[in-house]
Structures are given as C-alpha cells and as structure tokens.
C-alpha positions, 0 to 999 in steps of 0.5 A, a space after each residue: 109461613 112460606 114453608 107452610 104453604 108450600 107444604 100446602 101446595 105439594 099436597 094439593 099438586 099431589 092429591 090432584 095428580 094422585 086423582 087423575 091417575 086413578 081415573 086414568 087407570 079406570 079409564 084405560 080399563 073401561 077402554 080395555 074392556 070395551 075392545 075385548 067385548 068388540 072382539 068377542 061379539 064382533 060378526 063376521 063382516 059381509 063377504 069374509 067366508 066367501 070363496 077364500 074360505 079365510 077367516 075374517 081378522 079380528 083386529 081392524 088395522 
C-alpha cells in the first residue's frame, strides 16, 4: 500500500512540476515577445536627434 501511494505521489509532484514548466516556458515567451515589440515600435524619446545627431539606445539600462 505504501509504494502505491508513493507511486501516486511521484506523479502528482511530477504532473504539477511538469505544468509549471510549461506555463513558465509560455511565459518566458509572451515576455520575450512583448520587449522585441517595445524595441521595434519604440519612438525616439524627445530630445534624441538633438544637436548630437546620436541615435537614441534601444535598450533602457
């Protein structure tokens, strides 16, 4: 009776971890999609083609 329920519970432990990699996998992607779309449509912030003439960074570190 105690292996069963073990086995019981490895895949119940499993299933869920199994789960939670996958929705963090889509997650990971829907992140990775909205910041490549914040690159691409991004305006130039005011003031970036001033004088300097520089382009403005497309990353905001």
């Amino acid at each position: 009776m105690v292996p069963l329920l073990l086995v019981l519970l490895l895949v119940l432990v499993l299933g869920v971890a199994g789960f939670a990699v996958e929705v963090l996998w889509w997650l990971a992607v829907a992140v990775l999609v909205v910041w490549l779309l914040g690159f691409l449509l991004r305006g130039a912030p005011p003031g970036a083609s001033g004088a300097s003439g520089t382009r403005p960074r497309w990353y905001r570190w």
